[in-house]
N, CA and C atoms as a LAMMPS dump frame, in Angstrom:
ITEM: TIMESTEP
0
ITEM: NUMBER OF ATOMS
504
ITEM: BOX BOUNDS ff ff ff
-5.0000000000000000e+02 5.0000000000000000e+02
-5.0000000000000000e+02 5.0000000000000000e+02
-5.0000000000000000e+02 5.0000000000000000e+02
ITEM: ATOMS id mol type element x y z
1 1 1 N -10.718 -414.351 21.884
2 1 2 C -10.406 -415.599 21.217
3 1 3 C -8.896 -415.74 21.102
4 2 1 N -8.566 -416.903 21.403
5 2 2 C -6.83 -417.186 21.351
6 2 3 C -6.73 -417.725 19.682
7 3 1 N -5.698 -417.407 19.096
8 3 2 C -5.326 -417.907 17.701
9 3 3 C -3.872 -418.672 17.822
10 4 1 N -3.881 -419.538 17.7
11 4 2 C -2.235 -419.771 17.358
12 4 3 C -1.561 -419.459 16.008
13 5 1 N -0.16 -419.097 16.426
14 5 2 C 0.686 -418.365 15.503
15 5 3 C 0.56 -419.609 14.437
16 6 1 N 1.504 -420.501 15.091
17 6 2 C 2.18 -421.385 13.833
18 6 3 C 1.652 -422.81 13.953
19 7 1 N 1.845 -423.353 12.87
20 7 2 C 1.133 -424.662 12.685
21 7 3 C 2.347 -425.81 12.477
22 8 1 N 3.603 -425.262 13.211
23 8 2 C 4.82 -426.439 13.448
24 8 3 C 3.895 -427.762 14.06
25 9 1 N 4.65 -428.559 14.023
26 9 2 C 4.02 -430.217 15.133
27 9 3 C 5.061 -429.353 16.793
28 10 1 N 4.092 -429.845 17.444
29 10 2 C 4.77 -429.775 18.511
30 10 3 C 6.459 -430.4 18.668
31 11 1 N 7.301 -430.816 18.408
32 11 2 C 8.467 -431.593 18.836
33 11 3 C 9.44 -430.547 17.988
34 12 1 N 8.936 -429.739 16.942
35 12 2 C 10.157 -428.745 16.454
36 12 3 C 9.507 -427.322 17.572
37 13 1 N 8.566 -427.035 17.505
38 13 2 C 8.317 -425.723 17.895
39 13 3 C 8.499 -425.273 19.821
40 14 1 N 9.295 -424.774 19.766
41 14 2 C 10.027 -424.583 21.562
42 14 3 C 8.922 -424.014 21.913
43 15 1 N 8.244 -423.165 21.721
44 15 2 C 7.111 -422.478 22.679
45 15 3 C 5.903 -422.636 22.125
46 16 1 N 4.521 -423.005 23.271
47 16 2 C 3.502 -422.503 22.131
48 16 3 C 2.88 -421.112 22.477
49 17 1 N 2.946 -420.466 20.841
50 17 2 C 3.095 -419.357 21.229
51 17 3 C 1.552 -418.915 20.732
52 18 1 N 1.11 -418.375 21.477
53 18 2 C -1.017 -417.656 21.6
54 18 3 C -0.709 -416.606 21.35
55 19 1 N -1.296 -415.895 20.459
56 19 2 C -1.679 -414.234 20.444
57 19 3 C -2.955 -414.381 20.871
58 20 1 N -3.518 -413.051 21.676
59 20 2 C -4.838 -412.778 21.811
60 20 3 C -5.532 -412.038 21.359
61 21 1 N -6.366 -412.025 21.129
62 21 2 C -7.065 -411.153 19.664
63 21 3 C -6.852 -411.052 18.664
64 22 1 N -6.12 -411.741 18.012
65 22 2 C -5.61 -411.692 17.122
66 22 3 C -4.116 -410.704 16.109
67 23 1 N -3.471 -410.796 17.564
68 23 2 C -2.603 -409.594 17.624
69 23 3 C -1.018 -410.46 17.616
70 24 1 N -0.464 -410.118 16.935
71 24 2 C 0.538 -411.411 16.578
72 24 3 C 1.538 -410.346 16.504
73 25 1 N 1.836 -409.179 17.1
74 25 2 C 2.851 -407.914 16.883
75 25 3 C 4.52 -408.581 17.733
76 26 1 N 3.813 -408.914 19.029
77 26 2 C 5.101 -409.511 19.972
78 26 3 C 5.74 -410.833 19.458
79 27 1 N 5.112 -411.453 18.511
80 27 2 C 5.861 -412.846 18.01
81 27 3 C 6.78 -413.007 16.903
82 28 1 N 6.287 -411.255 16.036
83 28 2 C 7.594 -411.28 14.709
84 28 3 C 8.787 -411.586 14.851
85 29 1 N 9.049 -411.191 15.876
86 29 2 C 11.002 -411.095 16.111
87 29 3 C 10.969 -413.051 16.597
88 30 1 N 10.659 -413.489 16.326
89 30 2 C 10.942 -414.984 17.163
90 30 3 C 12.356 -415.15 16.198
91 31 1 N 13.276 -415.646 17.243
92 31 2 C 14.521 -416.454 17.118
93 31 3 C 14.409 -417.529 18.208
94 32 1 N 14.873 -418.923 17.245
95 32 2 C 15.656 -419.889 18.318
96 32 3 C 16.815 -419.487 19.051
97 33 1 N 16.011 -420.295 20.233
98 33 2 C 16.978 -420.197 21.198
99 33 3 C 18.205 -420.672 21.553
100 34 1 N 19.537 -420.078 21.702
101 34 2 C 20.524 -421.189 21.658
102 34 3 C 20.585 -421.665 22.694
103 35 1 N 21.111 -422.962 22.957
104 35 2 C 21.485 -423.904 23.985
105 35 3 C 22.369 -423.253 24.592
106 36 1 N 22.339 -422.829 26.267
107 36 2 C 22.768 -422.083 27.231
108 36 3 C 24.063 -423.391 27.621
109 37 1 N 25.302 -423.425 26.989
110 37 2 C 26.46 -423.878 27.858
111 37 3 C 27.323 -423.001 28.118
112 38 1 N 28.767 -424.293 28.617
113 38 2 C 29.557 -423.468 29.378
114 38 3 C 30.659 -422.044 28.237
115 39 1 N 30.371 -422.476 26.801
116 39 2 C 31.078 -421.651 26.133
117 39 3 C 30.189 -420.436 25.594
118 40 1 N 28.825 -420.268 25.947
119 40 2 C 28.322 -419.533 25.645
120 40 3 C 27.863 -418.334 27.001
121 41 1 N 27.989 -419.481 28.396
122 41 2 C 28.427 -418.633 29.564
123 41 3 C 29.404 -417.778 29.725
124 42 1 N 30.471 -417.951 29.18
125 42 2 C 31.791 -417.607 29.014
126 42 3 C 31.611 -416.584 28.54
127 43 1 N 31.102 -416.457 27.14
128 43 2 C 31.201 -415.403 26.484
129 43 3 C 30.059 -413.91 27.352
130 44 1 N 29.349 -414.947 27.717
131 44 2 C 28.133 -413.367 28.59
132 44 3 C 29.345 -413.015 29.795
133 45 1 N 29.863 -413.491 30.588
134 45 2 C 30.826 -413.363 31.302
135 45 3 C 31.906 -412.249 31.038
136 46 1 N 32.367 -412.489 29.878
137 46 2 C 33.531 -411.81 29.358
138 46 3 C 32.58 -410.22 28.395
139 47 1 N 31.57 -410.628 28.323
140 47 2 C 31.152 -409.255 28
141 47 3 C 30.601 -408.568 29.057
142 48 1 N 30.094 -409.114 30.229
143 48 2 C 29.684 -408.458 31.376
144 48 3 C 31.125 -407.789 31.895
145 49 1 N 32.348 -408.658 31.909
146 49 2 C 33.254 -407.889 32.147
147 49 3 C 33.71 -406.739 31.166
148 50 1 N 33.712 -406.221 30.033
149 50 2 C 33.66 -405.043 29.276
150 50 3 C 32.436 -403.815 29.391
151 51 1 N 31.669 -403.968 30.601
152 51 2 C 30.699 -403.075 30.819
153 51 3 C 29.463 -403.453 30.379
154 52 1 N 29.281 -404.711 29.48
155 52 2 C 28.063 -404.07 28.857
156 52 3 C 27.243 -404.881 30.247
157 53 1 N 25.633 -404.606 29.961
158 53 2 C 24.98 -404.746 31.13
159 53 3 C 24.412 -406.301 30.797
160 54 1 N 24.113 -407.54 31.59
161 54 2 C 23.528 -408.571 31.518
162 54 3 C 22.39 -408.901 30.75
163 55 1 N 21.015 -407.572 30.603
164 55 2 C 20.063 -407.332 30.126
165 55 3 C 20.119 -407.172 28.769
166 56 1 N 20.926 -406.646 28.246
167 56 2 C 21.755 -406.269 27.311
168 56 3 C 22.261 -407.04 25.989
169 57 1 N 23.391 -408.222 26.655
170 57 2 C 23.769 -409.69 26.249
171 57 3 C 23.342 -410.273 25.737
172 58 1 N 22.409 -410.915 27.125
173 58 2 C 21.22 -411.946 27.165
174 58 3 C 19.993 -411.167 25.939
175 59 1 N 19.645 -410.405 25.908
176 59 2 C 18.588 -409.94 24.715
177 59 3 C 19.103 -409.929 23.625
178 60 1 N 20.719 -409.997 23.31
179 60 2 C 21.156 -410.167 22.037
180 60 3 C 21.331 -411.078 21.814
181 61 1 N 21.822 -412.044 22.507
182 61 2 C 21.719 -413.891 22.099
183 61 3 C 20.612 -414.374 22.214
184 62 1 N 19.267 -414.137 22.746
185 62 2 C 18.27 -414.498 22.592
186 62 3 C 17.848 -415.317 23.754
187 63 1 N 18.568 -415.167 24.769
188 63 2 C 18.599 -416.675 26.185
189 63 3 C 17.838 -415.456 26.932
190 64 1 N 16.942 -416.188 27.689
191 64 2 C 15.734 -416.154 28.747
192 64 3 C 16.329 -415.596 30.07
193 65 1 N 16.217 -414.884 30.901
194 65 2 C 16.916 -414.208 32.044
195 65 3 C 16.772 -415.383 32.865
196 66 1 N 15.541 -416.296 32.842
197 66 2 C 15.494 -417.235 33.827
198 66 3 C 16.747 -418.415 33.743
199 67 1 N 16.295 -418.464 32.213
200 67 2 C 17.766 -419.894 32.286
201 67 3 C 19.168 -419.532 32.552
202 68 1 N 19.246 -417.935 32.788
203 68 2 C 20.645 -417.677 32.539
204 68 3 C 21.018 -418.04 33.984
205 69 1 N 19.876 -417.721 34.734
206 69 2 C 20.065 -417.554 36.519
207 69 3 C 20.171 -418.369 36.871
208 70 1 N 19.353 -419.786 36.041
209 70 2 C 19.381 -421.012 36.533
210 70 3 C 20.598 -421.723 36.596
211 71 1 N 21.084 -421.536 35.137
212 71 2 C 22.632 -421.78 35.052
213 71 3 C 22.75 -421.193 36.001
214 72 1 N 23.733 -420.024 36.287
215 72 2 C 24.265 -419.567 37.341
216 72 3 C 24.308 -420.592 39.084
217 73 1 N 22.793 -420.295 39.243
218 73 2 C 22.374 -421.292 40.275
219 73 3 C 23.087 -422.696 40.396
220 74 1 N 23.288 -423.667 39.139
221 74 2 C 23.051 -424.924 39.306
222 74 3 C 24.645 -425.203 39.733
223 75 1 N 25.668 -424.369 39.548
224 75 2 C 26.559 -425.164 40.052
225 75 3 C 27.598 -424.101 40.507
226 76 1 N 28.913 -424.049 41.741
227 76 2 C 29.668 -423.382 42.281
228 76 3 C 30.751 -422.536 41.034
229 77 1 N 30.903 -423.703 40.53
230 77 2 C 32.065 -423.024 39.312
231 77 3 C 31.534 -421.691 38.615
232 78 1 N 30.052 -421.898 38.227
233 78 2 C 29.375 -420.794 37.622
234 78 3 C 29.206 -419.659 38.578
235 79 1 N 28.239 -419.794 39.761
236 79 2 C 28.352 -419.022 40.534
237 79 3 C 29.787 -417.884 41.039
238 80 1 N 30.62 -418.437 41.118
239 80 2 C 31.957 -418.051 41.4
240 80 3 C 32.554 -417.169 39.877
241 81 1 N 32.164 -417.792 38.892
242 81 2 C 32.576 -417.165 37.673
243 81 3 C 31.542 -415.915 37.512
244 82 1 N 30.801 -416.35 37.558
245 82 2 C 29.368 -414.49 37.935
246 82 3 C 30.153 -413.616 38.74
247 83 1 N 30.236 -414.521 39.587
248 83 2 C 30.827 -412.679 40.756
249 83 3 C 31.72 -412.159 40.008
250 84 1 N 33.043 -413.02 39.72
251 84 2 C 34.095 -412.484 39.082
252 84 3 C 33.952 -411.168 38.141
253 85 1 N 32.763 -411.571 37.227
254 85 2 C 32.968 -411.058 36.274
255 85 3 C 32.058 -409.89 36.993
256 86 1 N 30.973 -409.737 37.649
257 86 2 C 30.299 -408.274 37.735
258 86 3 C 31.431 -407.6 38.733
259 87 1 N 32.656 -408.353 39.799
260 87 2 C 33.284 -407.387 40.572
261 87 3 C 33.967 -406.745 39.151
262 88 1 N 34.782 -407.348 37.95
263 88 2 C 35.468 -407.178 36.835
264 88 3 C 34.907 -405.666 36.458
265 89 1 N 33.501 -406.11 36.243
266 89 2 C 32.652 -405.23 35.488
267 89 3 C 32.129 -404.134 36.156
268 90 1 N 32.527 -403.918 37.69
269 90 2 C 32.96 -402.611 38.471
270 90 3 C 33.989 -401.908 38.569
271 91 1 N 35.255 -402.892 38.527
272 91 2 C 36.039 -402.46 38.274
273 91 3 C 36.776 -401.382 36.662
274 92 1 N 35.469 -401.882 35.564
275 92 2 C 35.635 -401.209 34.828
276 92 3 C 35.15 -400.126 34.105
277 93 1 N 33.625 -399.685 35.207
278 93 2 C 33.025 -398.751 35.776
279 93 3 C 33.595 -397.779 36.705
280 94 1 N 34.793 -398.266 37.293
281 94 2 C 35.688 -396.73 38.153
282 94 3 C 36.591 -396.367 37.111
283 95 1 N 37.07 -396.9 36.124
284 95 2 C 38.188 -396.936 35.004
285 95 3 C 37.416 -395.887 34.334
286 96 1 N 36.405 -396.006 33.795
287 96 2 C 35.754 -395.324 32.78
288 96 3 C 34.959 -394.151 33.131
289 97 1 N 34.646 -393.903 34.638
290 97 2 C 34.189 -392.68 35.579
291 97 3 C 35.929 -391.683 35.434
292 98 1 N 36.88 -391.721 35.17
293 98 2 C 38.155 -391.405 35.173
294 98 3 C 37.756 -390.672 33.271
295 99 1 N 37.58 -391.771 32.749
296 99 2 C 37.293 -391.28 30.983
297 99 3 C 36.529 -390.559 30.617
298 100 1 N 35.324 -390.612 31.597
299 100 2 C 33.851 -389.902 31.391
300 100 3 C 34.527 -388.063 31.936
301 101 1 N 35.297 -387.93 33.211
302 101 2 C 35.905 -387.229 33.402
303 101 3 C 36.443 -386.583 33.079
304 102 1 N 37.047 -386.661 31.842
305 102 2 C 38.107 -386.004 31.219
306 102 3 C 37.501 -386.049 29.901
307 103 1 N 36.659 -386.431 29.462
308 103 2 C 36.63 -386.621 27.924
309 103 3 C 35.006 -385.838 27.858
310 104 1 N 34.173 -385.723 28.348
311 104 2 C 32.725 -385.196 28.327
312 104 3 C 32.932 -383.903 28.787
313 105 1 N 32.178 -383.379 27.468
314 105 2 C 32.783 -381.779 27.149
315 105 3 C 31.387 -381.01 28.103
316 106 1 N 30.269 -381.714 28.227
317 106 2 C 29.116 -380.904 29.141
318 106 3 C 28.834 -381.652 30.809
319 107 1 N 29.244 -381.09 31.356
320 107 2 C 29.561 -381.339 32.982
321 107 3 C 28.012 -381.832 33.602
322 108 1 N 27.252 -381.664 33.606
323 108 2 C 25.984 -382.274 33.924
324 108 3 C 25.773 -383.31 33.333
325 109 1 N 25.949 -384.231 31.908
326 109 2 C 26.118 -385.166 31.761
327 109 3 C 27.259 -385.894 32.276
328 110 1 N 27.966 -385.536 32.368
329 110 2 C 29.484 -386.569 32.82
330 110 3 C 28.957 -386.391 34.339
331 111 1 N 28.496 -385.978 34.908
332 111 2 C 28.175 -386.618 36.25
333 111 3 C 26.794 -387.235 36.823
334 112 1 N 25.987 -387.231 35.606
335 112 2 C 24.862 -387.937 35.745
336 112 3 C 25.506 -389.943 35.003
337 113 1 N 26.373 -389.224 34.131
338 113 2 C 26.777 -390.722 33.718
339 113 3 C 28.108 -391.241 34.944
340 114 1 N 28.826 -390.156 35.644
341 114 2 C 29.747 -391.286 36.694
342 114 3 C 28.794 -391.504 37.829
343 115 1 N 27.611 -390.697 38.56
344 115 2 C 26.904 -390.834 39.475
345 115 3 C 26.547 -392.549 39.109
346 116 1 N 25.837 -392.666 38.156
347 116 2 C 25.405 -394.301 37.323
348 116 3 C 26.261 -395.082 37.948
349 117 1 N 27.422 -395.098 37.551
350 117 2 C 28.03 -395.931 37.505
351 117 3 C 28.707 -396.325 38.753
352 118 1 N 28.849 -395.111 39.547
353 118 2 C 29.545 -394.983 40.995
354 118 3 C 28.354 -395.414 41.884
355 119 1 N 27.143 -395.684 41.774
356 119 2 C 26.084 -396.183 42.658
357 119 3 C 26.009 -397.631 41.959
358 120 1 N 25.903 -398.247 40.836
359 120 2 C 25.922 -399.493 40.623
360 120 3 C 27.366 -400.23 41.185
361 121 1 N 28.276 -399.992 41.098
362 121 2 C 29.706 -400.105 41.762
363 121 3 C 29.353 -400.792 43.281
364 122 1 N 28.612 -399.51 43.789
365 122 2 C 28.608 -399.136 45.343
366 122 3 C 28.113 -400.238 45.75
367 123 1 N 26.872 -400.736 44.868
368 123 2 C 25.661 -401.636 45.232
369 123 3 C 25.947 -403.252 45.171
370 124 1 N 27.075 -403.361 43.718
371 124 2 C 27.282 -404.891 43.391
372 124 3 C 28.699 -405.075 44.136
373 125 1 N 29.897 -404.471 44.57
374 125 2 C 30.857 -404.152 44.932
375 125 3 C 31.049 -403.456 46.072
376 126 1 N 30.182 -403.605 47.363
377 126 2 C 30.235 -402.612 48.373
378 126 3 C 31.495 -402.762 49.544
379 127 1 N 32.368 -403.735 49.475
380 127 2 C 33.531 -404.573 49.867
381 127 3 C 34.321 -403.078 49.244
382 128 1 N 34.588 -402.78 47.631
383 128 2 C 35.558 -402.341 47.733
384 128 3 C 35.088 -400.753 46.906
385 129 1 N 33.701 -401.004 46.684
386 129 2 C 33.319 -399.047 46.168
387 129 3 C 32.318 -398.481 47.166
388 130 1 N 31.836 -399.025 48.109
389 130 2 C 30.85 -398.98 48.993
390 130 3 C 31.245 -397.557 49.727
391 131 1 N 30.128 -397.103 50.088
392 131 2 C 30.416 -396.176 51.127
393 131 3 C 30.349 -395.968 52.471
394 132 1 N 29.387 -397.224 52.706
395 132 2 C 28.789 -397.813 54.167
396 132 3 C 30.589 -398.07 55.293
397 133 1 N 30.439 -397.298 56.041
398 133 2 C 31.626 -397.592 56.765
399 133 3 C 31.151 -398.644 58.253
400 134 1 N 31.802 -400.097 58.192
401 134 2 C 31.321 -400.984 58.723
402 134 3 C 32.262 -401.104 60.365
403 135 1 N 31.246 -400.548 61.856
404 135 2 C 32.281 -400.648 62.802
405 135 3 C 32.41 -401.752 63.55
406 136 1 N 31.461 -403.038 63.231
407 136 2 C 31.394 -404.013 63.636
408 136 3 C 32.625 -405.12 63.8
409 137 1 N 33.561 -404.859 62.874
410 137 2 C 34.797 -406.075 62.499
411 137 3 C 34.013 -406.804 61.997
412 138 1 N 35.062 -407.65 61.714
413 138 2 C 34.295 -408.749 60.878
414 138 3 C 34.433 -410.419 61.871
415 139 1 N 34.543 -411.243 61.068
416 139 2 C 34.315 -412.751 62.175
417 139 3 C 36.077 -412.647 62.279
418 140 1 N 37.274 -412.63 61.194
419 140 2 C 38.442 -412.839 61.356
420 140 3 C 39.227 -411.725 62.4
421 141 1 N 38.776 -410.837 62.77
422 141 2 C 39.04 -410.024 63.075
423 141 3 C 37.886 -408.982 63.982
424 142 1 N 37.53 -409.396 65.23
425 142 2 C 36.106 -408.912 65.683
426 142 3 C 37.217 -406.8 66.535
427 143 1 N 36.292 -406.447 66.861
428 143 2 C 37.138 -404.955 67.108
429 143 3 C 36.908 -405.508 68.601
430 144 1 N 37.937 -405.327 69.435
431 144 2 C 37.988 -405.257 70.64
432 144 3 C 38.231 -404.084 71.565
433 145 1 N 37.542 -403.64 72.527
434 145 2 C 37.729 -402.676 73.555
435 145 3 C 38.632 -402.699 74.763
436 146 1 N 39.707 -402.164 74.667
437 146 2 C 40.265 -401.835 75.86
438 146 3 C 40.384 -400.097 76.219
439 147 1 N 40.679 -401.028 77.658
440 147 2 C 40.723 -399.346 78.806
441 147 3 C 42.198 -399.12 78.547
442 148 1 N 42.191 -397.905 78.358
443 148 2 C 43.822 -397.431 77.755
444 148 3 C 44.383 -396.799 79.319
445 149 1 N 43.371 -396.923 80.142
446 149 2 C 44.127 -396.493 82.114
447 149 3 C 45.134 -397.181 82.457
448 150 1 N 46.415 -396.867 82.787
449 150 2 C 46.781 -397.843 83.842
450 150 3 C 46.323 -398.065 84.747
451 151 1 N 47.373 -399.456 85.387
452 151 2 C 46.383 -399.782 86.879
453 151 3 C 46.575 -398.658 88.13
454 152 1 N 48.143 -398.003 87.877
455 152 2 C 47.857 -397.475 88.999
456 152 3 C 46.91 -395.944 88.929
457 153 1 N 46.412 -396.019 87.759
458 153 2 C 45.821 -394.918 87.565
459 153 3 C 44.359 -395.032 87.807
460 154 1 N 43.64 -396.198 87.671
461 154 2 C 42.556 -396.917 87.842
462 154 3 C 42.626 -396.958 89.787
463 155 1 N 43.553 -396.916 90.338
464 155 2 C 43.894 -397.232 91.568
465 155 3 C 43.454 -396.053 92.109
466 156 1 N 43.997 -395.225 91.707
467 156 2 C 43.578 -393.701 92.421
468 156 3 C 41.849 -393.174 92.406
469 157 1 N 42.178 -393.68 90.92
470 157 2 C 39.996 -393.472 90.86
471 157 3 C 39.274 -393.864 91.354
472 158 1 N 39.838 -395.199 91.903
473 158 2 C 38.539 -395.848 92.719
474 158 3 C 38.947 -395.346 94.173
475 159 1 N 39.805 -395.118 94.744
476 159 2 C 40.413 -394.145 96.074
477 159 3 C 39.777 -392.668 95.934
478 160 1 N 39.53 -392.304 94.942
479 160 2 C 38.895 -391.128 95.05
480 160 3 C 37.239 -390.764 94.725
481 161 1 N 37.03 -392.039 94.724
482 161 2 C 35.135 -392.021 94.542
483 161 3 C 34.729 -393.202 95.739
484 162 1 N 35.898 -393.434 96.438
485 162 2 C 35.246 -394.328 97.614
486 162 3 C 35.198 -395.626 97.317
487 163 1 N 36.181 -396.777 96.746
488 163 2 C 35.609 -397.696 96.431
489 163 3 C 37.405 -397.989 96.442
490 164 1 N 37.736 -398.018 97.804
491 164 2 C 38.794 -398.451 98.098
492 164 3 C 38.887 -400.265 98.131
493 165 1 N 39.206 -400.715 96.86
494 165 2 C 39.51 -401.992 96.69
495 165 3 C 40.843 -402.417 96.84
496 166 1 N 41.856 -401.649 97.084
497 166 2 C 43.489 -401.828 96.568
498 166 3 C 43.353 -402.148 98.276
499 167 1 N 44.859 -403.723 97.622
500 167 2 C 44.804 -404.749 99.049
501 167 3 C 46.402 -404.561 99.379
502 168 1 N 46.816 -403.334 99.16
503 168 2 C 48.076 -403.262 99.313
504 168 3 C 48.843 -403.904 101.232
């Protein structure tokens, strides 16, 4: 049997929220949700850049992983401001693999905690913590092959395997 929690009118209450069986344990914590703008983007931004993790944030302000993405999604400025802040927020994951280093007095933890951090790095940041060594070039810059022979050295080789082409 489904029970409903609350007896709001629909037009105040954001979700309708069903327990089943009568089990109403997951609905105590309800907080409104705040309205996802650009000053409250900002702020997940600027804490993603201090390390903390997205999952993290977002569960302390109370915003939905979906709407956060959606934001993200809906427009370039946002998008562009995301990267920023998780390359930021690698960058302050090699800073603190340096702290973990020197400051963690039992050596099996300090490298289970820089391993963490040096594979999330690797994964969101592989441009500049990556380990993948790329021999392809890229589009600005493709790798090109040359024969480092001279010609008259190329000249003799083919004179000496029979493939006298030289029109001297």
């Amino acid at each position: 049997m489904a029970k409903k929690l609350d007896n709001k009118p629909k037009a105040k209450r954001k979700f309708n929220r069903i327990a089943l069986n009568g089990s109403d344990k997951a609905y105590k914590t309800y907080k409104k949700v705040p309205k996802l703008d650009t000053i409250v983007f900002e702020a997940i931004c600027v804490a993603i850049e201090e390390g903390c993790s997205l999952n993290k944030v977002i569960k302390e302000m109370g915003i939905f992983c979906g709407d956060f993405y959606r934001l993200v999604d809906s427009t370039p400025v946002f998008t562009d401001r995301y990267k920023l802040a998780r390359q930021k927020q690698c960058d302050y994951y090699a800073q603190e693999i340096c702290d973990i280093s020197d400051t963690e007095p039992d050596p099996a933890v300090a490298r289970v905690r820089m391993d963490a951090r040096k594979w999330f790095a690797s994964k969101v940041a592989p441009k500049s913590y990556g380990d993948k060594t790329i021999l392809s070039g890229d589009s600005e810059n493709p790798i090109q092959v040359q024969n480092g022979l001279s010609p008259e050295l190329l000249s003799r080789i083919d004179k000496l395997i029979g493939n006298d082409n030289d029109e001297d």
